[in-house]
N, C-alpha and C positions, 0 to 999 in steps of 0.2 A: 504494500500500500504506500502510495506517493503522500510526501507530506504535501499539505498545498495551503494556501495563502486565499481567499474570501475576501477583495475588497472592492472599494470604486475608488475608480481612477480619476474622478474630479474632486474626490474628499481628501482635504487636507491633510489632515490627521493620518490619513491611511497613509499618503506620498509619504509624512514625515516619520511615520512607524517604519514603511516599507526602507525610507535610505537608512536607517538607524539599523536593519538588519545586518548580521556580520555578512561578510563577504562568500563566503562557502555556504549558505544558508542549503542551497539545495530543495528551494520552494516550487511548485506550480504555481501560476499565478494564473486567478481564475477571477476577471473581472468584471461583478453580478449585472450592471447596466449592458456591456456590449454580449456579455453571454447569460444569459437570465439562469439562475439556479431552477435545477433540477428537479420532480418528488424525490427522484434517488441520494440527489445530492444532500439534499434537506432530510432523507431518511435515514442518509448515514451523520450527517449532524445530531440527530432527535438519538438516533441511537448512543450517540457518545456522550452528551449534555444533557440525555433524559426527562427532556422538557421544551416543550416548542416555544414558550412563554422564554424561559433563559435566552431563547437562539431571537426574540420580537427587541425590536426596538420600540421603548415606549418614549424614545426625543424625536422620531420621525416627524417631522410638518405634517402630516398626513394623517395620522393619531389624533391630534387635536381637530383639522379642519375637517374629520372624517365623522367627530364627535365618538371616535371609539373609548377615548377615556371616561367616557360618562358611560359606557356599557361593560357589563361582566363578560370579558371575554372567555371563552373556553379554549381546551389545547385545541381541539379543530379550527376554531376561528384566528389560533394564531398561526394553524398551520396554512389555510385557507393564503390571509394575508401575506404572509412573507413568500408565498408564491405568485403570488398577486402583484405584487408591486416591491422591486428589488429595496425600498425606503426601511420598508420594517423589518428588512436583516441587521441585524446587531454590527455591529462594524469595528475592525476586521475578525473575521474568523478564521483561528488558524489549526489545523488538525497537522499534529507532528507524531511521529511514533504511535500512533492510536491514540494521542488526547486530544483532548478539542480546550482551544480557549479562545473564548469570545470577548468581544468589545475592546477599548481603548483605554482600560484604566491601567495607572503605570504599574500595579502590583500583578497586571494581568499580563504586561509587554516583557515586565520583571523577569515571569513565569517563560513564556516565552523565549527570551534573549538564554536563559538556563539549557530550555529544552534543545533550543540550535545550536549551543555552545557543547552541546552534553555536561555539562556541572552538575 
Protein backbone atom coordinates (compact mmCIF):
# COMPACT_ATOMS: atom_id res chain seq x y z
CA UNK A 1 0.00 0.00 0.00
CA UNK A 2 1.34 3.47 -1.28
CA UNK A 3 1.54 6.03 1.24
CA UNK A 4 -0.26 9.10 -0.25
CA UNK A 5 -0.89 12.74 0.48
CA UNK A 6 -5.17 14.09 0.30
CA UNK A 7 -4.97 17.62 -0.54
CA UNK A 8 -5.94 20.81 -2.64
CA UNK A 9 -3.65 22.42 -4.54
CA UNK A 10 -5.03 26.01 -4.07
CA UNK A 11 -5.17 25.71 -0.17
CA UNK A 12 -2.46 27.38 1.47
CA UNK A 13 -1.87 25.57 4.39
CA UNK A 14 -1.78 22.28 2.35
CA UNK A 15 1.33 24.09 -0.22
CA UNK A 16 2.93 25.02 3.06
CA UNK A 17 2.57 21.46 4.82
CA UNK A 18 3.33 19.91 1.57
CA UNK A 19 7.16 22.12 1.04
CA UNK A 20 7.75 21.57 4.94
CA UNK A 21 7.77 17.61 3.98
CA UNK A 22 11.35 16.04 4.10
CA UNK A 23 12.62 15.41 0.95
CA UNK A 24 12.56 11.53 0.41
CA UNK A 25 8.89 11.60 1.68
CA UNK A 26 7.99 9.10 -0.94
CA UNK A 27 4.19 10.55 -1.02
CA UNK A 28 1.36 10.00 -3.96
CA UNK A 29 -0.07 13.09 -4.31
CA UNK A 30 -3.75 12.98 -4.86
CA UNK A 31 -5.29 16.35 -5.51
CA UNK A 32 -9.23 16.18 -4.31
CA UNK A 33 -10.45 19.29 -6.61
CA UNK A 34 -8.68 18.12 -10.06
CA UNK A 35 -9.36 14.40 -9.12
CA UNK A 36 -12.54 14.06 -6.87
CA UNK A 37 -12.01 11.21 -4.07
CA UNK A 38 -13.39 8.00 -4.58
CA UNK A 39 -16.25 5.61 -2.40
CA UNK A 40 -13.15 3.45 -2.26
CA UNK A 41 -10.85 6.10 -1.52
CA UNK A 42 -13.12 7.47 1.22
CA UNK A 43 -13.69 3.77 2.39
CA UNK A 44 -10.36 3.19 2.81
CA UNK A 45 -10.07 6.41 4.98
CA UNK A 46 -13.41 5.49 7.01
CA UNK A 47 -11.66 2.24 7.45
CA UNK A 48 -8.53 3.64 9.18
CA UNK A 49 -10.03 6.95 11.17
CA UNK A 50 -13.38 4.94 11.83
CA UNK A 51 -15.44 7.70 11.52
CA UNK A 52 -16.79 9.78 8.57
CA UNK A 53 -17.59 12.65 10.86
CA UNK A 54 -13.34 12.70 11.80
CA UNK A 55 -12.53 12.57 7.83
CA UNK A 56 -15.88 16.00 7.51
CA UNK A 57 -14.63 19.39 7.66
CA UNK A 58 -16.83 21.36 9.96
CA UNK A 59 -14.66 25.02 8.64
CA UNK A 60 -15.95 24.23 5.15
CA UNK A 61 -17.82 27.61 3.65
CA UNK A 62 -20.34 25.25 2.70
CA UNK A 63 -21.38 23.94 6.22
CA UNK A 64 -22.41 27.06 7.27
CA UNK A 65 -24.04 28.43 3.86
CA UNK A 66 -25.52 24.93 3.52
CA UNK A 67 -27.11 25.56 7.00
CA UNK A 68 -25.75 21.86 7.95
CA UNK A 69 -24.40 23.15 11.25
CA UNK A 70 -27.86 23.69 12.52
CA UNK A 71 -28.74 19.93 11.55
CA UNK A 72 -27.73 16.57 13.37
CA UNK A 73 -25.62 15.03 10.85
CA UNK A 74 -25.37 11.24 10.79
CA UNK A 75 -22.01 9.12 9.55
CA UNK A 76 -24.17 8.75 6.14
CA UNK A 77 -24.65 12.33 5.72
CA UNK A 78 -21.11 12.87 6.29
CA UNK A 79 -20.28 10.32 4.04
CA UNK A 80 -22.82 11.47 1.45
CA UNK A 81 -21.08 15.16 1.69
CA UNK A 82 -17.59 14.65 1.42
CA UNK A 83 -18.29 12.88 -1.64
CA UNK A 84 -20.40 15.43 -2.78
CA UNK A 85 -18.21 18.30 -2.64
CA UNK A 86 -14.21 17.92 -2.28
CA UNK A 87 -14.90 21.21 0.63
CA UNK A 88 -15.81 18.91 3.51
CA UNK A 89 -12.71 16.67 3.38
CA UNK A 90 -10.74 17.47 6.31
CA UNK A 91 -7.42 18.94 4.84
CA UNK A 92 -4.73 17.39 4.25
CA UNK A 93 -5.17 13.66 4.64
CA UNK A 94 -2.30 11.77 4.97
CA UNK A 95 -2.36 7.69 5.11
CA UNK A 96 1.52 6.43 5.78
CA UNK A 97 2.37 2.86 6.69
CA UNK A 98 -1.50 2.09 7.28
CA UNK A 99 -2.36 5.24 9.50
CA UNK A 100 -4.32 7.97 8.60
CA UNK A 101 -3.90 11.55 9.92
CA UNK A 102 -6.07 14.00 9.12
CA UNK A 103 -6.34 17.97 9.08
CA UNK A 104 -3.72 20.66 9.64
CA UNK A 105 -3.06 20.97 13.31
CA UNK A 106 0.64 21.11 14.09
CA UNK A 107 0.51 18.13 16.70
CA UNK A 108 -1.05 16.30 13.65
CA UNK A 109 1.85 17.57 10.92
CA UNK A 110 4.17 16.78 14.30
CA UNK A 111 2.77 13.12 13.91
CA UNK A 112 3.28 13.12 10.40
CA UNK A 113 6.99 14.70 9.80
CA UNK A 114 7.80 11.37 12.71
CA UNK A 115 5.96 8.99 10.42
CA UNK A 116 8.06 10.20 7.07
CA UNK A 117 11.12 10.46 9.04
CA UNK A 118 10.46 6.89 10.72
CA UNK A 119 11.25 8.28 14.54
Amino acid sequence: MSNKIYYLASCDTCRKIIKSLPNDHNLTFHDIKQDPITTEDLEEMYQLSGSYEALFSKKAQLYKSMGLKDKSLTEDDFKKYILEHYTFLSRPVFIINGKIYIGNSQQNIHQVMKALTGE
